[in-house]
N, C-alpha and C positions, 0 to 999 in steps of 0.2 A: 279744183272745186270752185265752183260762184260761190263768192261773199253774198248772201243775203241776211236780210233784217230777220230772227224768229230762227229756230233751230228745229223746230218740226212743224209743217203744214198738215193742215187735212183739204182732202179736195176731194170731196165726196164720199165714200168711201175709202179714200186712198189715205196715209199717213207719207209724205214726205220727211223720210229720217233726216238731216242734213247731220249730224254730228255721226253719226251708222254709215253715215251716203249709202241708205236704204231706203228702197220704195216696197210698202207694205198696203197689204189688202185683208183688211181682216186678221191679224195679226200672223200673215205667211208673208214672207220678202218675194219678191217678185224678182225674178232672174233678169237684169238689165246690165247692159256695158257700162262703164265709168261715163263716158260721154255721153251717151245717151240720157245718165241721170243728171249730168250736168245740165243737158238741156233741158230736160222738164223744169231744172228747178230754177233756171235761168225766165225760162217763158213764166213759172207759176208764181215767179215772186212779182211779176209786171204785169200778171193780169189787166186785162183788157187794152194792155198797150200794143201798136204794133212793133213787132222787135225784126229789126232790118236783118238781111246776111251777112254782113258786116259784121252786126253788133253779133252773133252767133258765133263768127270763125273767130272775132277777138274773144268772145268769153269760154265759149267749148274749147280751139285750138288754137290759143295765145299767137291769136296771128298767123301759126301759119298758112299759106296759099295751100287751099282745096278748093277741091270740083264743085261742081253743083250736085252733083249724083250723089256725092259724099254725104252733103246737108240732106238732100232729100233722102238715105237710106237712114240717117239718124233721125228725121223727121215720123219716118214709116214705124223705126223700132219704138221710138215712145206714143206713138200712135195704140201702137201693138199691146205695149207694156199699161197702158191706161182704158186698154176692151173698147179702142174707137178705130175709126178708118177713115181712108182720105175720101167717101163719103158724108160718110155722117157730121164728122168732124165736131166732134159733140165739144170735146176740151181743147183740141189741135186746129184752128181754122188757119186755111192759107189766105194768105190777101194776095191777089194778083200783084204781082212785080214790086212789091213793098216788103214784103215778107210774113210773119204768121204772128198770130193772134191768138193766148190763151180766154181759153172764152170763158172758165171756174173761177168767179175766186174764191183761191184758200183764204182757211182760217187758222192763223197762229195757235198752237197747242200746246199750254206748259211741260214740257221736257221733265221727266225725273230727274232727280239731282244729278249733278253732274260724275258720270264715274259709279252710280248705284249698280249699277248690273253685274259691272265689272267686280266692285266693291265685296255684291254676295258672292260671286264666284270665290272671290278671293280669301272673303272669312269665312267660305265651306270648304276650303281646299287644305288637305293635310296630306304633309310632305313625307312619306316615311321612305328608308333607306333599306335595299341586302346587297348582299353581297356575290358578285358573281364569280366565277371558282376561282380566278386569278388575282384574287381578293380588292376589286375595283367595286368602290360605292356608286350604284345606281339608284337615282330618286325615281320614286313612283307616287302616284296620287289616284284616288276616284274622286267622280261628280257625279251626282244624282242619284235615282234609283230606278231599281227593273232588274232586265236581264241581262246578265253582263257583256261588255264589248268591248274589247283589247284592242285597242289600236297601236301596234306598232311602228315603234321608234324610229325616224331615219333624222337625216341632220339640222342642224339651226332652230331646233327648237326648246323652249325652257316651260318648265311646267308653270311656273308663275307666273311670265312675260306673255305667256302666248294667250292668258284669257284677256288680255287688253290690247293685245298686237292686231293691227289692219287686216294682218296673213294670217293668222291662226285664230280669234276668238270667236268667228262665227262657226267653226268649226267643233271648237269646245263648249260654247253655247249649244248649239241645235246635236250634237252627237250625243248629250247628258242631259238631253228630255226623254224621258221613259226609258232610260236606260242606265244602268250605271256603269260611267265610262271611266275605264283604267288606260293611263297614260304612263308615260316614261321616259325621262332623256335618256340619250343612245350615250353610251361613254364619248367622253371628251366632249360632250353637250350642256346645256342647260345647269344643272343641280348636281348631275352624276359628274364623278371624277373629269380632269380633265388631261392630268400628265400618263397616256398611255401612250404604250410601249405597241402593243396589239388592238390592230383594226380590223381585224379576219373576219370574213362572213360567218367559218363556224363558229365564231365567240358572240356574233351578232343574233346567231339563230340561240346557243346558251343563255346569252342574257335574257332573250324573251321566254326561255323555258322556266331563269331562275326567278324571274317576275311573274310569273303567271304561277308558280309555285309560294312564293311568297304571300299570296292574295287568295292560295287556297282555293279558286275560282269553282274547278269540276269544270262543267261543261260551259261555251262559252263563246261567243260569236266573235270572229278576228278580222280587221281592216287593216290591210296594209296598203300605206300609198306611200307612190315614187319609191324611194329607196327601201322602204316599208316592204314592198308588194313581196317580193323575192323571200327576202326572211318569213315572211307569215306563208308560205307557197311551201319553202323549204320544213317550216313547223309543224301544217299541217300535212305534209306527208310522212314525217314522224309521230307524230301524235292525233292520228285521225279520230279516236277513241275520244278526244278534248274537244275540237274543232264543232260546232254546233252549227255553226256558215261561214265561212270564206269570202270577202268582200275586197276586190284588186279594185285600184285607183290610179291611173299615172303611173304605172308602175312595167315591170317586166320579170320574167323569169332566170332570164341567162344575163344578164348584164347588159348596158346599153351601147357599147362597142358590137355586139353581136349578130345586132340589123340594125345601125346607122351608116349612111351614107359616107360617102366623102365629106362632103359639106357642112352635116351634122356632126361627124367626126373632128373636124377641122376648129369648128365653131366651138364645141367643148373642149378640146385641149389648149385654148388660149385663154376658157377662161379659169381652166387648172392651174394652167400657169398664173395669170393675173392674180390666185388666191395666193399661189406660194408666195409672190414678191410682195405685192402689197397688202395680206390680210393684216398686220398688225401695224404697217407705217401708219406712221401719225400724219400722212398724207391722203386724205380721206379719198381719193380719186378713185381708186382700186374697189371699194368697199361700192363706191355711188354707182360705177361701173354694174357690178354684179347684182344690187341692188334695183337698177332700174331695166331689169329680166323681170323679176316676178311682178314688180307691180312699176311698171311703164309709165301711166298716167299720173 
C-alpha cells in the first residue's frame, strides 16, 4: 500500500478508501487489482506532479524489475477504473518520456471513526450455538434483514474475526444488505468446536442441515463457495423443497483432485503438507507461506 497523507480522497465523484484500499463511485466499490489501486493512489496523492517510472515500480512493485507493457497495462486499468482513456486523459495524462501526471486534485475527506463499520457489524452480531448429532458446538449468527441467504461454512473462517478481516468483511458487509445473512464456522473453525474426531463430508452436509434447522429459516437462498460449493450442491439435492436459489463460487462438485492437473495436484499436496508441519510452529514461515496464496500483494 503507498503511505499517503489523509485516509480518503475524493476525486470527483470518486472516494479513494485508503484504510478499505477501496475505490468507490457513488457508494459502489469499483472492481480494481491491489496495484492498480496502489497506483491511483500513488498518482492522486501528487497531483499535478510528474511522477517518473521509477518512482512507480518503487512504490507499486517495491523495486522490482518490470516491463514497460507491465506499467502501461496498470496505466490502462486505472484509466478504466476512473471512466477515462488514453485519449481523453481527463485524470490519467501521459507526459512524453517523463512519465504521467494526475490532472484532479483530490480532496481529503474526514473518515468515520476509526473501526465504526466494523464496530456495528460487531454490536449487531449475536453468537448462538446447536448442536450437531455427534454432539459438536457449532456457532452461527445473522446480519441484516430481507430474505434469507445461507452461506455455507468451509475453512479459516471465524464469525467475529471475519467482519474485520481483509479476506472476508467485504463479504459480510455487502452479502447483509437487504438480506439477512446466516453464517457459521465449519467444526474445528472459528467459534464451533475445535478438538474433532470427524471431518466427513456427510457430517459437513448434517451440520448445514442442523443450522438451517436451528434458524427455523423455511425457504431460503444458499451460497456456497470454495469448500462450501459441494456441501450446499449435496444439501440442495436433498432438500430441494428448502433451496429458494443456489449460488456456486470457487467451488466444485466432486472434489478438486477430480479434474486437476498434475501441476495443480502437485502444487496442492505441498501445501497439505506444509499445513501439517508447520500449522502450529511457533515458526511463522509455514503460516506466511500459505498465507501469501490468498492475498499475495
Amino acid at each position: 500500500m503507498v503511505a499517503i497523507p489523509g485516509r480518503q480522497l475524493q476525486i470527483a465523484d470518486f472516494t479513494l478508501d485508503l484504510d478499505a484500499a477501496e475505490l468507490r463511485r457513488g457508494g459502489d466499490v469499483v472492481a480494481i487489482e491491489p496495484q492498480v489501486f496502489d497506483l491511483i493512489a500513488l498518482l492522486a496523492s501528487q497531483a499535478g506532479r510528474v511522477i517518473s517510472r521509477d518512482e512507480i515500480i518503487q512504490a507499486v512493485w517495491r523495486g522490482r524489475i518490470v516491463s514497460d507493457s507491465a506499467i502501461s497495462t496498470r496505466i490502462n486499468a486505472a484509466r478504466r477504473a476512473l471512466g477515462d482513456d488514453g485519449v481523453a486523459q481527463t485524470f490519467i495524462k501521459t507526459v512524453h518520456r517523463r512519465g504521467f501526471r494526475f490532472m484532479v486534485q483530490p480532496r481529503s475527506v474526514a473518515p468515520p471513526a476509526p473501526g465504526a463499520a466494523e464496530a456495528a457489524v460487531g454490536d449487531a452480531l449475536e453468537v448462538r450455538y446447536c448442536k450437531a448429532e455427534d454432539g459438536i458446538r457449532l456457532a452461527y449468527a445473522a446480519l441484516g434483514s430481507g430474505p434469507p441467504l445461507v452461506k455455507a461454512a468451509h475453512y479459516l473462517t471465524h464469525l467475529q474475526f471475519d467482519t474485520e478481516s481483509l479476506f472476508h468483511r467485504h463479504w459480510v458487509r455487502e452479502l447483509s444488505k437487504g438480506n439477512r445473512l446466516v453464517r457459521y464456522d465449519e467444526r474445528g473453525n472459528g467459534l464451533s468446536d475445535w478438538q474433532i474426531a470427524d471431518f466427513s463430508f456427510e457430517l459437513m452436509v448434517k451440520d448445514l442441515e442442523t443450522v438451517v434447522d436451528a434458524m427455523d429459516l423455511g425457504r431460503f437462498a444458499l451460497l456456497g463457495v470454495s469448500q462450501g460449493a459441494s456441501v450446499s450442491i449435496e444439501y440442495a439435492r436433498r432438500h430441494p423443497e428448502r433451496v429458494a436459489s443456489l449460488i456456486i463460487y470457487g467451488g466444485y462438485a466432486a472434489g478438486w483432485r477430480k479434474s486437476a492437473n498434475e501441476e495443480f495436484r502437485r502444487r496442492r499436496e505441498a501445501m497439505l503438507e506444509l499445513m501439517r508441519v508447520f500449522w502450529d510452529d511457533t515458526n511463522p514461515a509455514g503460516r506466511q507461506a500459505y498465507a501469501s496464496l490468498f492475498l499475495p500483494e
